[in-house]
Structure formats: structure tokens, C-alpha cells
C-alpha positions as CSV (number, residue, x, y, z in Angstrom):
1,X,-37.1,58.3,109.1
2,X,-33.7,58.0,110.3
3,X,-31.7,60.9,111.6
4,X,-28.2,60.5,113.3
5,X,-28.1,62.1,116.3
6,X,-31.6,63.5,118.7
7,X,-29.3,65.7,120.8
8,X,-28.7,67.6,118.0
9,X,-32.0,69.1,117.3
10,X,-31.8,71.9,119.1
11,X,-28.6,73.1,116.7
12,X,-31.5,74.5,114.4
13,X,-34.8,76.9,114.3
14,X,-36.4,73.4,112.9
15,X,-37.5,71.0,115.7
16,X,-39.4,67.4,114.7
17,X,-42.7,67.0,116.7
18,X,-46.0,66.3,116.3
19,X,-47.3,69.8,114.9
20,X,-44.4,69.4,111.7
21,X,-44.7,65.2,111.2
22,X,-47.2,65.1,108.3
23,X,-45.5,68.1,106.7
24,X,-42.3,66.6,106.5
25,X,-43.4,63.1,105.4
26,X,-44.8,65.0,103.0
27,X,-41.2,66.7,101.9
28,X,-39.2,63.1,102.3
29,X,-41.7,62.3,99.6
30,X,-40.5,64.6,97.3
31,X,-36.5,64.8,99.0
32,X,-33.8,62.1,99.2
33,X,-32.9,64.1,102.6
34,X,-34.1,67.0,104.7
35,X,-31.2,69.0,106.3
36,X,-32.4,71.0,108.9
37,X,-28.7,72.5,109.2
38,X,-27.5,73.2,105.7
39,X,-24.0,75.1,105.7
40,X,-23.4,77.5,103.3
41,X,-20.1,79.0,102.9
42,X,-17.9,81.5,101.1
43,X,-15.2,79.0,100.2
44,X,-16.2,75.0,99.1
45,X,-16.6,72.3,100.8
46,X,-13.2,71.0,100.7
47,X,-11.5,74.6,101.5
48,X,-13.5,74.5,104.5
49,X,-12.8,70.9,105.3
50,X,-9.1,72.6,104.7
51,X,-8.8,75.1,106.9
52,X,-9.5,73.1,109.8
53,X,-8.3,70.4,109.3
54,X,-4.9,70.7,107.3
55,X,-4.2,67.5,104.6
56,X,-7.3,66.6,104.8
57,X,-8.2,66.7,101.2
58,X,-4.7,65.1,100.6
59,X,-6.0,62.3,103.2
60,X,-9.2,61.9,101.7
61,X,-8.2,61.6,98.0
62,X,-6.0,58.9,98.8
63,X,-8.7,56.8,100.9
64,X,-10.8,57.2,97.9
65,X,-8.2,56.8,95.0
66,X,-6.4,53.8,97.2
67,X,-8.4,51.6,99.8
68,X,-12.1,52.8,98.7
69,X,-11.8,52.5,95.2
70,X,-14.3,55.1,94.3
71,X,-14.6,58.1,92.3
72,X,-15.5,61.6,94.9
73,X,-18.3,63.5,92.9
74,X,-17.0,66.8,91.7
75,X,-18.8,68.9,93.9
76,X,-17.0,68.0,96.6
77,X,-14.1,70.7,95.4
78,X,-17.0,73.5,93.8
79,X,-19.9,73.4,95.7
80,X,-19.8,75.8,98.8
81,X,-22.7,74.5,100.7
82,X,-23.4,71.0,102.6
83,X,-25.6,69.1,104.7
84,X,-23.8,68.1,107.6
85,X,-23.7,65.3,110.0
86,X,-26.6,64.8,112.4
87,X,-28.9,67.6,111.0
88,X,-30.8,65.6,108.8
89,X,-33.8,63.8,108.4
90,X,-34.0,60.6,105.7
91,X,-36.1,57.6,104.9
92,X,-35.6,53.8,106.2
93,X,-34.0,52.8,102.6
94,X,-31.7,56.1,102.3
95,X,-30.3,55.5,105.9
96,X,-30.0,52.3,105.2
97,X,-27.8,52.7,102.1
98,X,-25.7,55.4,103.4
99,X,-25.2,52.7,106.8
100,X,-24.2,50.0,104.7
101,X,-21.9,52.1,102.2
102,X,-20.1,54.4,104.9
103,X,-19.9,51.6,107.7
104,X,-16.8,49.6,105.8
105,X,-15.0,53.0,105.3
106,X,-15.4,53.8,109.0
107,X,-14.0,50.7,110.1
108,X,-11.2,51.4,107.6
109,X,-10.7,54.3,108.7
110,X,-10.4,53.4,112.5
111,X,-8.2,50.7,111.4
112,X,-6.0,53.4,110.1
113,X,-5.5,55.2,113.1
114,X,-3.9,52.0,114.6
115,X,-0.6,52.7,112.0
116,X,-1.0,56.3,110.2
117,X,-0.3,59.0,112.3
118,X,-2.7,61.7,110.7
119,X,-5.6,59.3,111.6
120,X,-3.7,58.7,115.0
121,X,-6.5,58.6,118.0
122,X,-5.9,61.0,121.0
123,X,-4.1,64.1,119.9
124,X,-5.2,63.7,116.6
125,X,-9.3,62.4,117.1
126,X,-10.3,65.2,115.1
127,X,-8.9,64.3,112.4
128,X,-10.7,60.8,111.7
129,X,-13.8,62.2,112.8
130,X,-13.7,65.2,110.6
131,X,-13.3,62.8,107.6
132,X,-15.9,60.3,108.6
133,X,-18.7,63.4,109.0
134,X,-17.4,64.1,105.4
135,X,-18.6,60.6,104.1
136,X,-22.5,61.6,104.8
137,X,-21.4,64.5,102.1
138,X,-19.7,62.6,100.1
139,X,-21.9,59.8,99.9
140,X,-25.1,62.0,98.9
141,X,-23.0,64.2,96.6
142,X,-21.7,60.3,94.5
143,X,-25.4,59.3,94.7
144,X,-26.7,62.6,93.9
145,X,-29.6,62.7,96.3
146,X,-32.3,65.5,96.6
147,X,-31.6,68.0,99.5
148,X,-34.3,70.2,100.8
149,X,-33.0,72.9,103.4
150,X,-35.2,73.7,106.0
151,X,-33.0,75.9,107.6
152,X,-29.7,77.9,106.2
153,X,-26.7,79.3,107.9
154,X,-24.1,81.0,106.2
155,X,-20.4,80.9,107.4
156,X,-17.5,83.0,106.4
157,X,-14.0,82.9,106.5
């Protein structure tokens, strides 16, 4: 099991111990990933990312189109719910993949805030790290992995 982050357990009604383990080994077996944070909202995923972060969609097509040379799924721009960074639970070989796939575009990324000014560090820190927390969405949404919410929470704008 690999999960990104062990502070943020707390962010959910689901906590990993003892009592849950064999139940949830259980769901990995039948689930890519198990979000135990799964946003739902009344716009999509990229209008969310949007109204945060302004461009950002403009920013992230062209690191896809340009430097990653990869296609974005289309449920990226229709699907209104996600499972977000650090709030999930995943097997060895699915973190590993998702690692190995998102750690080049993360460097890239980085690299880019040396010289573009929307990926700028300081002022700007949000905006890099809003688009790398994207990539664990975008990544499952290209590979089309198998979610299973254990908890919900619905936002609205």
C-alpha cells in the first residue's frame, strides 16, 4: 500500500488501522485506488482547477500538448468529481507507476518555475503545486484506474 501523505488522515471519517486492514486489502483487490477523500463538485474538474487557480487549464494543456507529449483523458474537462492528492490508498505496482510517470513531469515542471513566470516560486508557489496535485488525476483518469470512494464530500461554487 502506498499513500502520499500520513498527516493527512485525519482530513476524512476513514482512518487506516488495524480494525479496517483486511477489509481494505480486500477492496485494493478489487480497486486500482481507494480515495478516502473523493471531491465531488457542481462544476468539473478543470472549472474547479479554474476558479482557483486562473490559466491553469491554458498552463496545463500546453505542458501536455508541448513538453509531455501526451494526450489528457477527456474527463479531465466533464467529470465533476476527483480523487485528490494524499487521500488515497494504492498498491506497490500502482504507486510505483504513477512515481515513475509523474516524477519527470514534476521536475519539469520545477524546472519551469526557474524561467516562466506563472510557474514562478514564491508569490506564485500555488500555482506549480496546484498543477502537480493535478497529475495524480490526470494520470488515473489517462490509465483509467478503478476508484472506490470510501468517503464523499461534495463542494459548491
Amino acid at each position: 500500500m502506498g499513500f502520499t501523505s500520513y498527516r493527512q488522515l485525519d482530513k476524512s471519517p476513514f482512518i487506516l488501522n488495524e480494525s479496517n486492514i483486511n477489509s481494505t486489502i480486500s477492496l485494493l483487490n478489487k480497486y486500482d485506488i481507494l480515495c478516502f477523500l473523493y471531491l465531488q463538485f457542481n462544476k468539473t474538474i478543470s472549472e474547479q482547477a479554474e476558479i482557483h487557480h486562473r490559466n491553469i487549464n491554458k498552463h496545463i494543456k500546453i505542458l501536455f500538448d508541448n513538453i509531455f507529449k501526451e494526450n489528457i483523458d477527456s474527463s479531465f474537462y466533464s467529470d465533476n468529481c476527483g480523487c485528490f492528492a494524499n487521500y488515497w490508498i494504492m498498491s506497490k505496482d500502482n504507486f510505483n507507476h504513477f512515481m515513475e510517470w509523474s516524477y519527470p513531469k514534476v521536475l519539469t515542471i520545477l524546472d519551469l518555475s526557474k524561467t516562466e513566470p506563472y510557474f514562478a516560486l514564491g508569490k506564485h508557489l500555488s500555482n506549480s503545486g496546484f498543477i502537480i496535485e493535478r497529475l495524480f488525476i490526470i494520470w488515473y483518469m489517462i490509465y483509467h484506474k478503478a476508484i472506490f470512494s470510501l468517503y464523499t464530500k461534495e463542494y459548491f461554487y
